[in-house]
C-alpha positions as CSV (number, residue, x, y, z in Angstrom):
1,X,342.2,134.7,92.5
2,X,344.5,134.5,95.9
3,X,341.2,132.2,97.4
4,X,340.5,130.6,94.6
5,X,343.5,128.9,94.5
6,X,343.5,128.7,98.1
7,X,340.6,126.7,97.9
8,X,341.8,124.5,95.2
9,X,344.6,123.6,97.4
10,X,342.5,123.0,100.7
11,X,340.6,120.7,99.1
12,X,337.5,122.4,98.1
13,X,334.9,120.6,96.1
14,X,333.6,123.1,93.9
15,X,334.0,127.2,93.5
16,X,330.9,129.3,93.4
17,X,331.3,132.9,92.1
18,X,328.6,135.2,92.6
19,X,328.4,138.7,91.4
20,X,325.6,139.4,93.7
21,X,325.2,143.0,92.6
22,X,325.4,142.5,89.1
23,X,321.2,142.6,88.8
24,X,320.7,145.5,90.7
25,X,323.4,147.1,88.8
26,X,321.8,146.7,85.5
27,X,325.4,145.0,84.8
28,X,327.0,141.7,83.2
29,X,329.1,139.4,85.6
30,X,333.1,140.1,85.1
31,X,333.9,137.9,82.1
32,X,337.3,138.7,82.6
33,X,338.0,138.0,85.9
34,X,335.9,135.1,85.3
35,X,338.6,134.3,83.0
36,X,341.6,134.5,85.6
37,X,340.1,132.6,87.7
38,X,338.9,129.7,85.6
39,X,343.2,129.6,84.4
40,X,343.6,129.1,88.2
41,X,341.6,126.7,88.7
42,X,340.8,122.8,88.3
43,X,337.4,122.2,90.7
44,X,334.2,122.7,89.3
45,X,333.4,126.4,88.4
46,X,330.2,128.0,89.3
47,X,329.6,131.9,88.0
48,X,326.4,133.6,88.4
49,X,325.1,137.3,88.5
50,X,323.5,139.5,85.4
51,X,322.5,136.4,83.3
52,X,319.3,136.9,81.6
53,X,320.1,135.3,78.0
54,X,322.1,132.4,76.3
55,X,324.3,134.9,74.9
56,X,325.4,135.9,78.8
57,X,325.7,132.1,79.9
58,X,327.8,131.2,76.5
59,X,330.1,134.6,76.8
60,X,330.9,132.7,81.1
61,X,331.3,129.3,79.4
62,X,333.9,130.6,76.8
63,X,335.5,132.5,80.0
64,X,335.9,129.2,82.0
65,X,332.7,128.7,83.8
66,X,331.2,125.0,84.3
67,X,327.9,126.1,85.1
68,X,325.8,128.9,85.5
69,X,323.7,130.0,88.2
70,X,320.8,132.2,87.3
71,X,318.0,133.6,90.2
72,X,316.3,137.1,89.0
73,X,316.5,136.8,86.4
74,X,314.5,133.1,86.0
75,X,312.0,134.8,88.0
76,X,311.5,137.2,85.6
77,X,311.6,134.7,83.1
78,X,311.1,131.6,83.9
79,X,311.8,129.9,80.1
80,X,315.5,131.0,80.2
81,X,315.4,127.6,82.7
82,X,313.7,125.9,79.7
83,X,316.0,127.8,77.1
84,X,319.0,127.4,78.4
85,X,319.1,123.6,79.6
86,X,317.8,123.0,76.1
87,X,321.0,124.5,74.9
88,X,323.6,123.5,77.3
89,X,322.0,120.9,79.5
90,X,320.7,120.6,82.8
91,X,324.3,120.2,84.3
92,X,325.0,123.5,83.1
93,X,321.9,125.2,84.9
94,X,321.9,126.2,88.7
95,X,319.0,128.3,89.7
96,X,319.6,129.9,92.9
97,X,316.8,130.7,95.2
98,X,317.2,133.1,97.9
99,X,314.2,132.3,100.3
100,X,312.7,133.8,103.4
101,X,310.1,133.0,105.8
102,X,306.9,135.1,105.1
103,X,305.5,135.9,108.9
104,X,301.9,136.9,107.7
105,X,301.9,133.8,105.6
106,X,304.0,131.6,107.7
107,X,305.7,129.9,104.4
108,X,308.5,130.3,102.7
109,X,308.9,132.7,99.9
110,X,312.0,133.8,97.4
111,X,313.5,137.0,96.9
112,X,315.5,138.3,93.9
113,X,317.8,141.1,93.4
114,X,320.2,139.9,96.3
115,X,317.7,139.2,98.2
116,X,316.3,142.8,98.5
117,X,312.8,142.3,96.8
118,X,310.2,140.2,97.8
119,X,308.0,138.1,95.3
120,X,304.7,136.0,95.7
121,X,306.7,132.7,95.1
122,X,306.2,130.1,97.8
123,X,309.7,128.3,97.8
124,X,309.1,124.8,97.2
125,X,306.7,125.6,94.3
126,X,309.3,127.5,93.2
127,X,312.4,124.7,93.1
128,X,309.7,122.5,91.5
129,X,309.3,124.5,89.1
130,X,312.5,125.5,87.9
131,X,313.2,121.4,88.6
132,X,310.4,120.5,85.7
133,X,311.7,123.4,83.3
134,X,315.4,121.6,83.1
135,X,317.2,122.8,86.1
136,X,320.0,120.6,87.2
137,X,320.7,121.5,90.9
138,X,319.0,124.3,93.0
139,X,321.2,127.0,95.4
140,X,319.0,127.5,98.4
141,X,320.1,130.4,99.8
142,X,318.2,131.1,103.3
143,X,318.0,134.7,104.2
144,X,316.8,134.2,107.9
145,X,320.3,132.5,108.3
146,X,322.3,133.9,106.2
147,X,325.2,135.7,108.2
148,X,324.3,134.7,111.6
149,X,326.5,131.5,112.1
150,X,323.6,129.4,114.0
151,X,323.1,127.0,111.3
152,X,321.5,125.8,108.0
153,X,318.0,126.5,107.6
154,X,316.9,122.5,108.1
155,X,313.2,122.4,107.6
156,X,312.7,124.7,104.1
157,X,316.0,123.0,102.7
158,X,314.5,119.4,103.8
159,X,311.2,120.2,102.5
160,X,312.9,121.5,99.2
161,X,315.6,118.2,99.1
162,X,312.1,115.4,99.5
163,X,309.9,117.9,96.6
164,X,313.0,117.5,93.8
165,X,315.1,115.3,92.5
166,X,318.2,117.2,91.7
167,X,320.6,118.0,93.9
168,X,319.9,121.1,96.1
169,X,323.1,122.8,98.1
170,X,322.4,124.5,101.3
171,X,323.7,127.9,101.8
172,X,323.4,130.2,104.4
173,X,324.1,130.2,108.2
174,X,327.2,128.4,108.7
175,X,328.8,128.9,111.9
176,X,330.1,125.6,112.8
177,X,331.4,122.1,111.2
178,X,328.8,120.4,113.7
179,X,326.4,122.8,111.5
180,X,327.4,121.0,108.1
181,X,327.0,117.4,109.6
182,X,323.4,118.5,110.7
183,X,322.1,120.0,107.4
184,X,323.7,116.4,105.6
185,X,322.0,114.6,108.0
186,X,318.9,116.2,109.1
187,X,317.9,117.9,106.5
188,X,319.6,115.5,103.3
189,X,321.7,118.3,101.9
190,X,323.9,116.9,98.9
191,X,326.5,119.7,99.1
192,X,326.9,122.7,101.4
193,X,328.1,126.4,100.6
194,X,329.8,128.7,102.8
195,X,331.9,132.0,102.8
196,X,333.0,134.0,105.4
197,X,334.0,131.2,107.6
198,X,336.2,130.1,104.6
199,X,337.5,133.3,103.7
200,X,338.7,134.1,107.1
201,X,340.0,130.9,108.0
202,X,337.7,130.2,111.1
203,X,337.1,126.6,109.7
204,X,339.8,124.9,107.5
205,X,338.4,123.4,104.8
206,X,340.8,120.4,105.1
207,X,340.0,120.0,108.7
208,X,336.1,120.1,107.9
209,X,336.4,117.3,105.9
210,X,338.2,115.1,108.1
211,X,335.3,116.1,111.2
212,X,332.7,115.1,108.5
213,X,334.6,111.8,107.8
214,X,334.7,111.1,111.1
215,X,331.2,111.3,111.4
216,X,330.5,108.8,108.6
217,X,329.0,111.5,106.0
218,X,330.5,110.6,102.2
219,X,332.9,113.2,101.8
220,X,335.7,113.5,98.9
221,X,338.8,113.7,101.0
């Protein structure tokens, strides 16, 4: 709750909530603290982790969430895209997508379960799918990235951004603020996601924005 408000007062776009052991846990997300949060909060609220039904989404909307973001368990089964935009729209639906080059292949591929099991899912097939079946923005997590600091993934989330037409955020890899400019730039990004760098205050989020001001990128100061 400390970061989320934190966040709300540097400036922060949106708050994304992942329970990223939930699935492998055989476990719902934390309604609760989903709960506290949401009361601390007045940016845009995304919860994911353990959703598999409209009855797990609804129980996260009545707790505070603005959308939901679902991975596995769309895998698994892919109508819950269909089933729950039908019910709460598309704006409600984020499916995440953790992704990973496949070096016999030399494609992309997603994973599920946090990113610990492989599938036969090529990525962009994947975010085009989910795209047709209702989704209204894609989480492109990259997993080759992810922790080191060296940058976005560019050419799977390009290739993703020019397949869909629903906003895709890039996550995974940031290191740098000259990192966000490229992955708005290069790669046509509409919103980027980062953690440790934010939690640990290695890039202010206030001081981010002004850099990617600066640099002419549309940003919500």
């Amino acid at each position: 709750m400390e970061l989320a408000q934190r966040y709300v007062f540097e400036g922060a776009d949106e708050l994304v909530f992942l329970d990223i052991t939930a699935t492998n846990e055989n476990r719902k997300t934390f309604a609760d603290l989903v709960l506290q949060i949401a009361k601390h909060i007045n940016i845009p609220f995304t919860v994911g982790g353990g959703i598999s039904s409209i009855e797990d989404a609804s129980r996260l909307l009545e707790a505070g969430a603005d959308k939901v973001s679902i991975n596995s368990s769309a895998v698994r089964n892919p109508t819950l895209v269909d089933d729950l935009a039908d019910e709460f729209g598309s704006q409600f639906v984020v499916v995440a997508i953790d992704t990973k080059r496949n070096i016999e292949y030399n494609s992309q591929h997603v994973f599920t379960h946090g990113g610990s099991k492989p599938t036969n899912l090529e990525t962009v097939s994947w975010a085009t799918e989910v795209y047709n079946r209702g989704a209204g923005e894609i989480l492109l997590t990259s997993m080759d990235t992810d922790g080191a600091k060296n940058g976005f993934a560019k050419v799977i989330t390009k290739a993703v951004v020019e397949a869909i037409n629903i906003p895709v955020i890039a996550s995974g890899g940031a290191g740098s603020m000259l990192h966000f400019k490229e992955i708005f730039e290069e790669a046509g990004a509409d919103a980027a996601l980062a953690a440790s760098i934010f939690h640990f205050g290695e890039i202010p989020i206030p001081d981010l924005k002004q850099y990617l001001s600066k640099q002419q990128i549309p940003i919500r100061l």
